[in-house]
N, C-alpha and C positions, 0 to 999 in steps of 0.2 A: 504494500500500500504506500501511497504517495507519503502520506501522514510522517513516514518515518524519518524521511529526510530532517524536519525540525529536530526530533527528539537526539536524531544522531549528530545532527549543527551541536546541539545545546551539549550535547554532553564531549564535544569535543575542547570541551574547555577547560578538561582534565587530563588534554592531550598532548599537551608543550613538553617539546622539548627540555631537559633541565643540563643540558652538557653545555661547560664553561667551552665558548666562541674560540676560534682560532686562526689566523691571517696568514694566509699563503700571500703574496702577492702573484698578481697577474703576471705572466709575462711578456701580455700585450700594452701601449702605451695605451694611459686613461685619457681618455677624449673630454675636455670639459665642456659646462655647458652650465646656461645660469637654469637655479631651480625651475622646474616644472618642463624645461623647451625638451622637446624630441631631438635626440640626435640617433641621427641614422644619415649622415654622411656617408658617398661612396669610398671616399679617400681614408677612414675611419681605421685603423690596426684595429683589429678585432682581438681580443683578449682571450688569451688560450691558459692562462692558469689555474687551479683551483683558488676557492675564494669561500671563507666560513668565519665570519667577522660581524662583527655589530659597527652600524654604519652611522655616521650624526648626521642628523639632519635637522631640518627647523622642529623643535616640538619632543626632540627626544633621539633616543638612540636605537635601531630597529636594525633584526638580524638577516644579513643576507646569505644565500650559499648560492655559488657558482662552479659549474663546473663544464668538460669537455671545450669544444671551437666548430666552429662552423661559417657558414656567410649571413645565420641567421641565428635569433637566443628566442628558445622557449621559456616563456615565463609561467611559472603554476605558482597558481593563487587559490589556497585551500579555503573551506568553508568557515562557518562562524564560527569564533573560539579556536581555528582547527591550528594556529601556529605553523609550522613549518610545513605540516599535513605530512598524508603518508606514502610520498614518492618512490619511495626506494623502487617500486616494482616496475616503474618506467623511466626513472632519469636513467641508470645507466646505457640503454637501449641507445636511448635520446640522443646521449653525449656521443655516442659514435659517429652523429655525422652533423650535430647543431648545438650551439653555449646552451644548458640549459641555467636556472636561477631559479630559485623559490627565496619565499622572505617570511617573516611573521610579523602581523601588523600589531601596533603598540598594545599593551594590554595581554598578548600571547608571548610564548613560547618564551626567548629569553630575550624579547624586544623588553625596552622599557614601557611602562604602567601607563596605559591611557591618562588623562589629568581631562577632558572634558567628552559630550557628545560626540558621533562620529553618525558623518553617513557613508556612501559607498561610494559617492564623489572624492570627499576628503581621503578615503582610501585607497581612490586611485591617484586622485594627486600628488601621496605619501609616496607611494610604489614607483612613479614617474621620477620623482624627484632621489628616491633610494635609486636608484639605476643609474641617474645622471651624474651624480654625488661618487659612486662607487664604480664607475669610467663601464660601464658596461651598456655600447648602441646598441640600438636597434639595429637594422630592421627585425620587430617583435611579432611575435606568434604566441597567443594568449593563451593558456587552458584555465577557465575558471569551475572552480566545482560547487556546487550548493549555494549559498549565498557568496562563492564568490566569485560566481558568474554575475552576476551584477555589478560586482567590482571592475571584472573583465569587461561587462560593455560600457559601464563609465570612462574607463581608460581610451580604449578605443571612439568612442563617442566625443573625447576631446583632443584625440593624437591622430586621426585618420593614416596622418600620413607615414607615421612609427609602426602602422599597425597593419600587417600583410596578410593575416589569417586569424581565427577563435573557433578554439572549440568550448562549448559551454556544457560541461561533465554533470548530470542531473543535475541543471541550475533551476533553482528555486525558482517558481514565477513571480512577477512582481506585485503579485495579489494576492501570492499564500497565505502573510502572514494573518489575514482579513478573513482568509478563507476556514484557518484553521481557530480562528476563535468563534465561530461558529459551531464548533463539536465539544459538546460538552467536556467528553476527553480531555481534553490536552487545554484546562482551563487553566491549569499553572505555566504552563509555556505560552500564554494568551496573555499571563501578568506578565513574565519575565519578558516579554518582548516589548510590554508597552512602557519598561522601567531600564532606562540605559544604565542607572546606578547598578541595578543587581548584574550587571555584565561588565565580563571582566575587559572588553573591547568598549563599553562604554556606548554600541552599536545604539542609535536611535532608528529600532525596523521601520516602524511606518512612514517619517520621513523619508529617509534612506531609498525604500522602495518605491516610492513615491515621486521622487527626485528621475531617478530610472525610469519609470515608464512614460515618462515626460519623451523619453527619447524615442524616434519616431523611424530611422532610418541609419543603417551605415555603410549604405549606397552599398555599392558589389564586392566585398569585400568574404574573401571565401570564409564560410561560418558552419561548421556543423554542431549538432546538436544531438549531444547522446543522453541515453533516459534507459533504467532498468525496467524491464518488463515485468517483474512482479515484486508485489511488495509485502511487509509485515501487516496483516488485519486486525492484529491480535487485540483486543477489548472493543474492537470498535463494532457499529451495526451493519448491517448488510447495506441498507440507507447514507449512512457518511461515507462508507468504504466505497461506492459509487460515484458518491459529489463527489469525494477528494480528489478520485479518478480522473474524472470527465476534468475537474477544474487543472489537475497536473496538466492533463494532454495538453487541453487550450494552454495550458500556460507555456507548454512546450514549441505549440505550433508559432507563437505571438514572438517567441524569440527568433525562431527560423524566419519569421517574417519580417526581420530588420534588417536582413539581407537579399538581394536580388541574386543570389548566387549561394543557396543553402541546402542542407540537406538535413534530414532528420533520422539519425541512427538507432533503433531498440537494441539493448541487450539481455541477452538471457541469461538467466543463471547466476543475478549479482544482486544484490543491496543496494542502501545510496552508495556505497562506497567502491566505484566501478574500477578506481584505480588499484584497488588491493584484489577486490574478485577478479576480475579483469583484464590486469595489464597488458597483456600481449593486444588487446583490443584497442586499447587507447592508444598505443604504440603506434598501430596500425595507422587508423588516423591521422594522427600527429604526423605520419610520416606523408600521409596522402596530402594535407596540408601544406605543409613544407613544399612538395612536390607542385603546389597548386597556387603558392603565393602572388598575388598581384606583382607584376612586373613595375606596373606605372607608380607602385606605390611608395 
């Protein structure tokens, strides 16, 4: 059931990393660039080091890990609370032929403590600016998962041109969290969502998602969108376990439709967490992606 996605967002927030950071240096030259701007310069050294360091930036100090080289960096951006998330079972695939990077946004893993609200803008601007900071261009290729696919199309929504492909790994619609305060169920994940204090990201959802569905288009820009094919039922009625359903799908279809150039992937046999059940699938992907990236972009 669709339902499960939140409970698994939420409870990732017992899922940070706790190992003391450590700096490889690149040993590609870092490209600078003032906060927030896209670089993805062709003339650009692209950076072939590992990288596992807590990076400053305005607001705090936030952890990044880089690894492998390519002519392009895949960036994963885990779900709510998710901190570093759980790559291991597709970055190294990754790294053999593209820079991958993951990060944990303030408030996770061993970034520094959120200090106010956040929406999914602010956390793609954070993420923008961790990349520019930590000499690591573009040209990007996004995978966001659960809620932070919506991170993923805020970024892209305001970098178009950094941004040569997304894929959005069961990303949460931007009407779920609406959707699920409606099932009596999940009435404490109805509270904790509507209270940025009790989170440790500080995440304000309904703005947040809110903000997002404002966005209307990211012209043709290659986008898949994967969703597990069955989900956990479990206390729910035959009645919710339906809405939830039908409301995932559409929320599925409304992302594919921000692109003129999309596809919509099912998978079988997983969770929300497609990248651990998975991997070799989203590898797949990723790699059709890469293969697929806008030239002009």
């Amino acid at each position: 059931l669709a339902a499960v996605v939140l409970a698994a967002a939420i409870a990732g927030a017992a899922c940070g990393s706790t190992e003391t950071p450590i700096a490889t240096p690149s040993t590609g030259t870092p490209v600078t660039a003032a906060p927030g701007a896209s670089v993805a310069s062709p003339a650009a050294v692209r950076p072939t080091g590992e990288v596992d360091r807590l990076v400053a930036i305005p607001g705090g100090r936030m952890h990044l890990r880089c690894t492998g080289h390519g002519d392009a960096t895949v960036v994963l951006i885990s779900g709510w609370d998710g901190g570093d998330g759980t790559w291991e079972g597709i970055e190294p695939a990754l790294a053999a032929r593209s820079r991958v990077c993951s990060s944990a946004r303030f408030g996770t893993g061993t970034s520094d403590p959120a200090t106010e609200p956040r929406t999914f803008t602010d956390a793609s601007s954070d993420l923008r600016v961790l990349l520019d900071m930590a000499g690591e261009p573009g040209p990007y290729v996004l995978l966001g998962h659960s809620f932070g696919g919506a991170v993923a199309v805020a970024f892209a929504a305001t970098d178009p041109s950094g941004v040569e492909a997304l894929l959005l790994l069961d990303a949460s619609p931007t009407d779920w969290p609406s959707v699920v305060c409606t099932v009596p169920t999940y009435r404490e994940a109805c509270d904790l969502m509507h209270d940025p204090a009790r989170d440790a990201e500080r995440l304000d959802v309904f703005p947040a998602f809110d903000e997002v569905a404002r966005i209307s288009s990211l012209g043709d820009v290659p986008l898949t969108v994967m969703t597990g094919a069955h989900r956990d039922a479990t206390g729910l009625s035959p009645a919710d376990v339906e809405r939830l359903d039908a409301a995932w799908a559409a929320g599925q279809e409304r992302w594919a439709g921000l692109s003129s150039t999309s596809r919509i992937v099912t998978v079988e046999q997983t969770g929300h967490h497609i990248e651990v059940d998975q991997p070799a699938r989203v590898v797949e992907e990723l790699e059709a992606l890469l293969g697929a990236r806008r030239s002009d972009a």
